[in-house]
C-alpha positions in Angstrom: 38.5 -33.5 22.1 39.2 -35.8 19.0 38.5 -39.7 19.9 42.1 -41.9 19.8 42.2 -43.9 16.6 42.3 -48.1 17.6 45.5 -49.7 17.4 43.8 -52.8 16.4 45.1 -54.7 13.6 42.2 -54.9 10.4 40.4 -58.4 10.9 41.4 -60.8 8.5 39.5 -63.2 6.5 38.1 -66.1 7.7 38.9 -68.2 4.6 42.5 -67.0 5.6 42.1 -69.0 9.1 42.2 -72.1 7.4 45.0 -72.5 5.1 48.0 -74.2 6.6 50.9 -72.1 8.2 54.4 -72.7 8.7 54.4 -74.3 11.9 51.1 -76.6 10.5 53.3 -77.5 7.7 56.5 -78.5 9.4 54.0 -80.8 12.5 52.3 -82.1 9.0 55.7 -83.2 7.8 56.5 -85.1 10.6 54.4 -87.8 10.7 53.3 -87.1 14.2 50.8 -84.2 13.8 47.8 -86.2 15.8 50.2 -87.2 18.6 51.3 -83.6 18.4 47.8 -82.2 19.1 46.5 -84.8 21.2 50.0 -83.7 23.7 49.4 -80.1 23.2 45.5 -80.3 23.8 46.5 -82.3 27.2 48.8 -79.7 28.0 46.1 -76.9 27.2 43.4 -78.7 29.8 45.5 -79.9 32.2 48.7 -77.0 32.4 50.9 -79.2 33.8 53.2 -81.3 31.4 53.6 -84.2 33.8 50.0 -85.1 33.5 50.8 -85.3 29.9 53.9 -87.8 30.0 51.7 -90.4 28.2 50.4 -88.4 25.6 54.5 -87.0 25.2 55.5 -90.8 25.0 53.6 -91.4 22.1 54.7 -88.2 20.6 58.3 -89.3 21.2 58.0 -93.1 19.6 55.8 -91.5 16.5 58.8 -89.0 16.2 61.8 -91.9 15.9 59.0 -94.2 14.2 59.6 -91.8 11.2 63.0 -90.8 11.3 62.6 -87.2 12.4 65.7 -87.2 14.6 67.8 -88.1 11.6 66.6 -85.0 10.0 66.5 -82.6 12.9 69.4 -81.9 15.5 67.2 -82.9 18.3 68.9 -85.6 21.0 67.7 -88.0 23.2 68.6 -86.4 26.5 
């Protein structure tokens, strides 16, 4: 009985890990990336977004600080 070939994708280059992606490069544009992790990595530990609302304030005030809801469509709800 022949053995089932892997579906697995090849493994990719490690050198490839670090270069910027489009999501890296639109956070980086921002202004905010820092405040971005630092919310995201408190989300990560803590899984619960209301034990974050500090780290998502600082987020928010970096955000208008440099003028990224002039060049987005996002709203103060």
């Amino acid at each position: 009985m022949p053995q089932e070939e892997s579906k697995m994708p090849p493994p990719t280059d490690a050198a490839d890990d670090d270069e910027p992606d489009e999501w890296d490069k639109r956070i980086f544009s921002t202004g905010c990336a820092d405040e971005n992790a630092r919310m995201t990595d408190c989300y990560f530990e803590k899984k619960d977004w209301r034990a974050c609302a500090a780290e998502m304030e600082q987020f928010k005030q970096c955000w208008k600080r440099h003028g990224n809801d002039e060049r987005t469509s996002s709203k103060d709800a």
